[in-house]
Each structure stands twice: as structure tokens, then as C-alpha cells.
Jmol script that loads the backbone (N, CA, C; Angstrom):
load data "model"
ATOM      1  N   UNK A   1     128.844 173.761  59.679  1.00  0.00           N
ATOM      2  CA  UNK A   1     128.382 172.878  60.729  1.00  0.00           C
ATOM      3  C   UNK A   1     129.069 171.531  60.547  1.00  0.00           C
ATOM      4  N   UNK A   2     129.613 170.709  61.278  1.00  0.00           N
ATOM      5  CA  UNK A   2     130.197 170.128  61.882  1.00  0.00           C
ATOM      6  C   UNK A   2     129.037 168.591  61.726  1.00  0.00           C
ATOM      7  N   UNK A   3     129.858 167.745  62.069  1.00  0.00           N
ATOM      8  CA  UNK A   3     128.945 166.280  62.287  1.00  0.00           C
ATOM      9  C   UNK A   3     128.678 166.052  63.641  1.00  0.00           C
ATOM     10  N   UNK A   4     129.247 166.594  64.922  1.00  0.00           N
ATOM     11  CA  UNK A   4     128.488 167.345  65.923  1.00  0.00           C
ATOM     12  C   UNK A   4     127.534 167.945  66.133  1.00  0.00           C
ATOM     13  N   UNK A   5     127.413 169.031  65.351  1.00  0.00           N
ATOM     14  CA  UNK A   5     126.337 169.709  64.953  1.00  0.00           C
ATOM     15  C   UNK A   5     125.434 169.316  64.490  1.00  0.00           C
ATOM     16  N   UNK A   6     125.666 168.562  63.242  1.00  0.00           N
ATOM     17  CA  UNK A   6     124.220 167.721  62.570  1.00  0.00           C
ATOM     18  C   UNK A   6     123.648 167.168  63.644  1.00  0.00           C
ATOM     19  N   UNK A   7     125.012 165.722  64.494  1.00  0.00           N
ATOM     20  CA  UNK A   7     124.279 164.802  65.661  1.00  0.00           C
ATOM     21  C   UNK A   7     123.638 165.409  66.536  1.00  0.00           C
ATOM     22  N   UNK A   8     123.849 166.736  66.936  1.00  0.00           N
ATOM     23  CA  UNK A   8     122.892 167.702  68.046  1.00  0.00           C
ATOM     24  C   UNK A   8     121.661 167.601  67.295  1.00  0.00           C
ATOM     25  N   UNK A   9     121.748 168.523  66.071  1.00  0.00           N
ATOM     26  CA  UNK A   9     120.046 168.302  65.407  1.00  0.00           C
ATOM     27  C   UNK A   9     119.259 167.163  65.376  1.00  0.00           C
ATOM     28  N   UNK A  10     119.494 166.109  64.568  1.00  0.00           N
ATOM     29  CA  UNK A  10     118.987 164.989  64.730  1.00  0.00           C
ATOM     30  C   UNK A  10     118.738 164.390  66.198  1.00  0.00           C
ATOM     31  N   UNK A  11     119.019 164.954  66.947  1.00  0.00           N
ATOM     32  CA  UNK A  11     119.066 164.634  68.593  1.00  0.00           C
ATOM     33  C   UNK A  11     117.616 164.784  69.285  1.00  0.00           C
ATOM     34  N   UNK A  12     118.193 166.439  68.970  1.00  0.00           N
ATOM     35  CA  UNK A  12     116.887 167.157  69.232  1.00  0.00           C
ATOM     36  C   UNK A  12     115.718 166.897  68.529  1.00  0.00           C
ATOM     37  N   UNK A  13     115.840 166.784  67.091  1.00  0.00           N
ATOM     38  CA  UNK A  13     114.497 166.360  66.311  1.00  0.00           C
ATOM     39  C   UNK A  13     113.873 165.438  66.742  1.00  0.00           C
ATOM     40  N   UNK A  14     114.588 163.757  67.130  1.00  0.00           N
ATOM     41  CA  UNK A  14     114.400 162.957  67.482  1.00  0.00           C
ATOM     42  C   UNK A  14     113.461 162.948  69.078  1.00  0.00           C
ATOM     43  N   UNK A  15     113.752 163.785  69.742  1.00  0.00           N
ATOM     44  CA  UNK A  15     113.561 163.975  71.109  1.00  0.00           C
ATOM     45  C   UNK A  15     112.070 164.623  70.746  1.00  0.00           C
ATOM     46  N   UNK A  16     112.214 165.268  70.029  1.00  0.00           N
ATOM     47  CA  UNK A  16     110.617 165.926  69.748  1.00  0.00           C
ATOM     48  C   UNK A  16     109.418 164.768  69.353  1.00  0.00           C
ATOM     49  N   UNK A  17     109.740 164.322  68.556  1.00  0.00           N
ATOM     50  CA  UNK A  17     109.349 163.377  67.519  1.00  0.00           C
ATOM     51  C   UNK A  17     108.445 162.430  68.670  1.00  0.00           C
ATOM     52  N   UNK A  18     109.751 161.895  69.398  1.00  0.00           N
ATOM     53  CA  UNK A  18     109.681 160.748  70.604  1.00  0.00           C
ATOM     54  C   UNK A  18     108.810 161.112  71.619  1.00  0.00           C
ATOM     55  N   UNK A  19     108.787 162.488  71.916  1.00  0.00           N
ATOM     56  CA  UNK A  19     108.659 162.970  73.193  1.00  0.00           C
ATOM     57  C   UNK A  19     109.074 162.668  74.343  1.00  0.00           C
ATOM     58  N   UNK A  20     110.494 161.972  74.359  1.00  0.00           N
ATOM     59  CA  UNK A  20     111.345 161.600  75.826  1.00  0.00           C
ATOM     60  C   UNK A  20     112.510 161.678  75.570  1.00  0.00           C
ATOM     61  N   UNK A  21     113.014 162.587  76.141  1.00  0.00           N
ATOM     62  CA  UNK A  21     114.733 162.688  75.929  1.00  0.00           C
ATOM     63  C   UNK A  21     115.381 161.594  76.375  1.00  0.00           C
ATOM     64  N   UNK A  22     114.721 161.290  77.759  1.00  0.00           N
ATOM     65  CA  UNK A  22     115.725 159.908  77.834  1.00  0.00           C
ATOM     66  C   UNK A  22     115.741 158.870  76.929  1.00  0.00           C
ATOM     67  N   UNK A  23     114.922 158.224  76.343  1.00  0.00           N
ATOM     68  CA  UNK A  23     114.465 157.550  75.322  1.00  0.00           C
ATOM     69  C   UNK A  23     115.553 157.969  74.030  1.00  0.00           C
ATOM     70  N   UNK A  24     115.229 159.151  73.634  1.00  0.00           N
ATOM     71  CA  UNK A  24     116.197 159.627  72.811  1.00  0.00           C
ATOM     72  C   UNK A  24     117.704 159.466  73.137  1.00  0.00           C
ATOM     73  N   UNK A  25     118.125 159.701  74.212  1.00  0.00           N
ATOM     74  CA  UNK A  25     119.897 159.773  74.720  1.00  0.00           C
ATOM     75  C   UNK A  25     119.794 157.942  74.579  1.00  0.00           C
ATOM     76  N   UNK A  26     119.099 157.131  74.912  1.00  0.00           N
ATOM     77  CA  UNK A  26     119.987 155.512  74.960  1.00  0.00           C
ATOM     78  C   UNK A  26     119.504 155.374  73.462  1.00  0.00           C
ATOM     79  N   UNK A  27     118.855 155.879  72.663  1.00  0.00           N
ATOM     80  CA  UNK A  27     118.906 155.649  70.952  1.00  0.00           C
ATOM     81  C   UNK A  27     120.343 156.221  70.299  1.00  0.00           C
ATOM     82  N   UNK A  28     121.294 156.926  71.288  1.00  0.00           N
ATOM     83  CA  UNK A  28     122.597 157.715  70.961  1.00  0.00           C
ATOM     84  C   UNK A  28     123.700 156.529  70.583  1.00  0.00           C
ATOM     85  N   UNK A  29     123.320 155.008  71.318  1.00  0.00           N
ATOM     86  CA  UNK A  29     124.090 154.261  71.566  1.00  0.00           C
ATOM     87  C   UNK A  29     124.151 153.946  69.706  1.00  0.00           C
ATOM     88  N   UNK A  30     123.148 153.672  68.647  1.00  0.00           N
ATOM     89  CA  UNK A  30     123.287 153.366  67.808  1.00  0.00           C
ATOM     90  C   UNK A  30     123.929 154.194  66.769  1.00  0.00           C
ATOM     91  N   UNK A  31     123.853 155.633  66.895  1.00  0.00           N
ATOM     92  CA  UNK A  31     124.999 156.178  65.735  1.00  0.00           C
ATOM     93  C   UNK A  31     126.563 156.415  66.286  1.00  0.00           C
ATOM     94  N   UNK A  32     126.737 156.289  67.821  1.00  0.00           N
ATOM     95  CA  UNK A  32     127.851 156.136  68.039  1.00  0.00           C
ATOM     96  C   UNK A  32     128.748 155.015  67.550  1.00  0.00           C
ATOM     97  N   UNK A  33     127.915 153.916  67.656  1.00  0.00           N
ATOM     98  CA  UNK A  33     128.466 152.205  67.057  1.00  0.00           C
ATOM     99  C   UNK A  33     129.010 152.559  65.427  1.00  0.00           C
ATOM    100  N   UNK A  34     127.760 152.993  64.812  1.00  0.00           N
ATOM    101  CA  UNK A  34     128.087 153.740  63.332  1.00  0.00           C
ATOM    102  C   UNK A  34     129.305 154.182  62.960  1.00  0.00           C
ATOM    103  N   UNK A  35     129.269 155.358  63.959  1.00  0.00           N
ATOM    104  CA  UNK A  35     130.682 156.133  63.954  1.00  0.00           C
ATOM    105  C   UNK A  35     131.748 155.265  63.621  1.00  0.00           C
ATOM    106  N   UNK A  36     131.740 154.690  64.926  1.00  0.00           N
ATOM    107  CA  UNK A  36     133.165 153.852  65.268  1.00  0.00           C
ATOM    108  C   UNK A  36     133.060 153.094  64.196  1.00  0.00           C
ATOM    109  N   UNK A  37     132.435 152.174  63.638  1.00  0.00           N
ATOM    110  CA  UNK A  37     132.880 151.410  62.234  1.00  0.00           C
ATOM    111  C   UNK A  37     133.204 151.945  61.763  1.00  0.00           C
ATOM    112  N   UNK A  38     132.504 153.391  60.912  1.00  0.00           N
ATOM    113  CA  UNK A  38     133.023 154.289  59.839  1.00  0.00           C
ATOM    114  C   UNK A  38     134.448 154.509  60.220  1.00  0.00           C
ATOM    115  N   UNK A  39     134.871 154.993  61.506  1.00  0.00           N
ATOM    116  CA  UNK A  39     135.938 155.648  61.362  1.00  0.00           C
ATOM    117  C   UNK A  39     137.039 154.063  61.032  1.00  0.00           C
ATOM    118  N   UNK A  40     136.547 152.904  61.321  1.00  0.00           N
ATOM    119  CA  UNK A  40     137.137 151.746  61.029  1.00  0.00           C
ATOM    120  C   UNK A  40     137.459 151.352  59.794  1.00  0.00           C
ATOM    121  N   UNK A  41     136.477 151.759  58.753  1.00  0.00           N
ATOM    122  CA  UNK A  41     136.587 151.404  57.791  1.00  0.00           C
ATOM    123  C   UNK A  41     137.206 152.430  56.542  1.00  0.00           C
ATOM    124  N   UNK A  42     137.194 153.716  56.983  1.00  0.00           N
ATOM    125  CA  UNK A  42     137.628 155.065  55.886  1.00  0.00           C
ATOM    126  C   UNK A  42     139.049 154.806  56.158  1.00  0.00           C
ATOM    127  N   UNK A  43     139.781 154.764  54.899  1.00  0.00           N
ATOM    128  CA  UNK A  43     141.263 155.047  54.980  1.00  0.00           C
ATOM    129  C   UNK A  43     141.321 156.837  54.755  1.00  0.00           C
ATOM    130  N   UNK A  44     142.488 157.178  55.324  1.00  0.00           N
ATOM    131  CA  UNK A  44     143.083 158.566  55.011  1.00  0.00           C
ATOM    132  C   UNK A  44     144.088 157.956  54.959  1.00  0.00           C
ATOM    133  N   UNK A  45     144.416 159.305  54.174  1.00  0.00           N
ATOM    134  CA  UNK A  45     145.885 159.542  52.927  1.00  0.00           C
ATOM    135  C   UNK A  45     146.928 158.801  54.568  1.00  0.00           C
ATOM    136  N   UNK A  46     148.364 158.303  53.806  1.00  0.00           N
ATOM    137  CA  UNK A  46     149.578 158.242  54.917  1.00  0.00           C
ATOM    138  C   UNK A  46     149.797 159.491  55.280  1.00  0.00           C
ATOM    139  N   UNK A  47     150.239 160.554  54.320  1.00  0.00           N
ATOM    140  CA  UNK A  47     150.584 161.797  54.595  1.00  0.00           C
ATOM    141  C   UNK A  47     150.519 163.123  55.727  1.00  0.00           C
ATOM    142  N   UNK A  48     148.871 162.008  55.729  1.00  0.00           N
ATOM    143  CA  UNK A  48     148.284 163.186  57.219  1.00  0.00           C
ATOM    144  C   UNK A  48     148.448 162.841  58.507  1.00  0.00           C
TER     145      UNK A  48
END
end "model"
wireframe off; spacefill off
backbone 0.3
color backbone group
């Protein structure tokens, strides 16, 4: 499984939890922001 995959689970869990999907989808805005730093801040090799 994939970090797609996880973010689906935690999605859905969240949505349960909440009981409003919409509620849940604009809470999406905060691990997307996440993302994008992370991918800002991880170096990979030159090679790849």
C-alpha cells in the first residue's frame, strides 16, 4: 500500500469519526500542505 492508500484510509476513518465527508474533504487541505513541504524538504540521490 502506497501513501495514497494510507491517505484514502485516514480519509475515510476521519469521515466516520466526523460524521461529514464534506467536513472531512476541506480537512484534505492540511496534509496536502504537509506533502508539499516534505517533498520540499527530502533530498534524493542526483543519480535518480
Amino acid at each position: 500500500m502506497g501513501a495514497g492508500g494510507i491517505g484514502a484510509a485516514v480519509i475515510e476513518w476521519t469521515a466516520d469519526l466526523i460524521g461529514s465527508l464534506s467536513d472531512t474533504m476541506f480537512l484534505l487541505i492540511i496534509p496536502t500542505i504537509l506533502c508539499l513541504i516534505l517533498a520540499l524538504l527530502v533530498r534524493h540521490p542526483a543519480g535518480n
